[in-house]
C-alpha positions in Angstrom: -308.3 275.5 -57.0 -311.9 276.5 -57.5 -314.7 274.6 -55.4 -316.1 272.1 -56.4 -319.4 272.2 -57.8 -323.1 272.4 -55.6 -324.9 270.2 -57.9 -324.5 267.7 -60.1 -325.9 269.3 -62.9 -323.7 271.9 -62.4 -320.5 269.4 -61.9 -321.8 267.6 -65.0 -321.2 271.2 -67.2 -317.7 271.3 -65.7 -317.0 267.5 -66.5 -318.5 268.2 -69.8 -315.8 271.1 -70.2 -312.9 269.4 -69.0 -313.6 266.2 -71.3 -314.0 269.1 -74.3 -310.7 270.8 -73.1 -309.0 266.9 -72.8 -310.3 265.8 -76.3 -308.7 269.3 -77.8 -305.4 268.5 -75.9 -305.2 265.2 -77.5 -305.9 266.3 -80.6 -303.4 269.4 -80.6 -300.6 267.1 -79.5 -301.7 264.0 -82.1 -301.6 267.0 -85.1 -297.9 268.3 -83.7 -297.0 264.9 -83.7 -297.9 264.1 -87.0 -296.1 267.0 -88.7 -292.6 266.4 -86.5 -292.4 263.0 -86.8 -289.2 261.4 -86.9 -288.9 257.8 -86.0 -291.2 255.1 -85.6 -292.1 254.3 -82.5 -290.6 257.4 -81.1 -292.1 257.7 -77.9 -290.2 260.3 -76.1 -291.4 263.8 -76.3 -288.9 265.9 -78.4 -288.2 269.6 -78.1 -291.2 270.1 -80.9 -293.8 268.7 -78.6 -293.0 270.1 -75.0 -296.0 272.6 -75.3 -298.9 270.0 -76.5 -297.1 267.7 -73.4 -297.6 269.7 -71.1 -301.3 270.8 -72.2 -302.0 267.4 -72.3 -300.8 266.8 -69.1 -302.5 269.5 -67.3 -306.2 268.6 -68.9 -305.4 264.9 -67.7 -304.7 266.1 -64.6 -307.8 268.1 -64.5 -309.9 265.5 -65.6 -308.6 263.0 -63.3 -309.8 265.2 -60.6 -312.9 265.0 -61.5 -313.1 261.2 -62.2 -314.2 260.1 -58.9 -317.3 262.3 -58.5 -318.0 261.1 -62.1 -317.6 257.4 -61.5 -320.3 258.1 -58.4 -322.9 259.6 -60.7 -322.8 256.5 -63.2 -323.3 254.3 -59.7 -325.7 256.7 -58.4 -327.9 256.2 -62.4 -326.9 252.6 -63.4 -324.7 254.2 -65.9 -321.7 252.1 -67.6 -318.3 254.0 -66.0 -316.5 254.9 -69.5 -314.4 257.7 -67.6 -312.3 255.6 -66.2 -309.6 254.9 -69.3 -310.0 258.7 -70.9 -306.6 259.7 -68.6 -304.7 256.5 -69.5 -304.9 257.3 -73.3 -301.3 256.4 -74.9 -299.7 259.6 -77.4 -297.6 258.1 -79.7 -297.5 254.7 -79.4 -298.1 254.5 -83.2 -296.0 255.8 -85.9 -298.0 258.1 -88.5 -298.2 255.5 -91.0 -299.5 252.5 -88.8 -302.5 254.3 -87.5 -304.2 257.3 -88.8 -307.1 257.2 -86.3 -306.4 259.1 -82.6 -305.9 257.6 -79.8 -309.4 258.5 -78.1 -311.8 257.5 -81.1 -314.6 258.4 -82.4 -316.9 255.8 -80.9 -314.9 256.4 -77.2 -315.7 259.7 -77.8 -319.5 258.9 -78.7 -320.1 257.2 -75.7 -318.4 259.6 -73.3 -320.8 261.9 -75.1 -324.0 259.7 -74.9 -322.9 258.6 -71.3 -322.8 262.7 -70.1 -326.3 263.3 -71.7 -327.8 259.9 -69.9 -326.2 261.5 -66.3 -327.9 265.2 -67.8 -330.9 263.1 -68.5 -331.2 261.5 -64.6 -330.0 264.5 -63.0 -332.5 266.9 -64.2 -335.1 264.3 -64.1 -333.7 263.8 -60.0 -334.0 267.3 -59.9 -337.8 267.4 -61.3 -338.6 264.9 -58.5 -339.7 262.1 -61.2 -338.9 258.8 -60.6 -335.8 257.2 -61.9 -335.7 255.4 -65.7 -335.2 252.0 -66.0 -332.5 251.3 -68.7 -332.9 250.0 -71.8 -331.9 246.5 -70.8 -333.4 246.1 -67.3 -336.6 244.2 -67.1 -338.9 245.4 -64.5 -340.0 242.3 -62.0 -343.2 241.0 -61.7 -344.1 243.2 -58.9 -342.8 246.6 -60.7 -345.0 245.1 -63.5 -348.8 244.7 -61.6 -348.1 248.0 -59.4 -347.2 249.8 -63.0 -350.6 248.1 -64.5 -352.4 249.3 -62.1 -351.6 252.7 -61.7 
């Protein structure tokens, strides 16, 4: 196993990676699935989908690694944690014909994207020594108010 990143802009490119890698696995094994499907409902992983499993597996491993350090970043920047369900994504639980969308959709995979930018964002703004953001919805309090009007 590799060590683990210095930075966390640098663990934030190899987050970035594995969620690329994770997506791609998911969507190999979703397109095998499609063309070899036999049953509905047929969960268990037939002889046509052992090399997509075990892809998938491996990047969810991966990624689960990497989870923790992830989960401290959106702590560490007031950032919603939407990490945590990415490895407990369900393959196959619809037939074909029920569901045409993936299992990881597009809007999951929108804010995984806008939540790895915000982290990039704070990071390099940490980095740059400026002080922190506020978000969006967080109202500064009367004192953050005066000392900003008069500065």
């Amino acid at each position: 196993m590799a060590p683990a990143p210095a930075s966390d802009l640098e663990f934030l490119a190899v987050l970035r990676a594995a969620i690329d890698r994770y997506f791609a696995a998911v969507d190999a094994w979703e397109l095998t699935y499609r063309r070899y499907y036999r049953l509905p409902g047929a969960a268990k992983v037939s002889a046509d989908l052992v090399v997509e499993q075990r892809e998938f597996e491996a990047r969810r491993r991966e990624l689960a690694e990497l989870l923790p350090r992830a989960r401290h970043l959106c702590l560490k920047f007031s950032q919603c944690d939407i990490f945590t369900g990415l490895p407990h994504v369900s393959l196959g639980e619809y037939a074909p014909q029920e569901r045409a969308e993936s299992a990881v959709g597009s809007s999951e995979r929108g804010a995984v994207m806008a939540c790895l930018i915000e982290l990039t964002v704070a990071c390099r703004a940490e980095a740059a020594g400026l002080p922190p953001s506020r978000s969006r919805d967080e109202k500064p309090s009367l004192l953050q108010r005066i000392v900003e009007f008069l500065s």
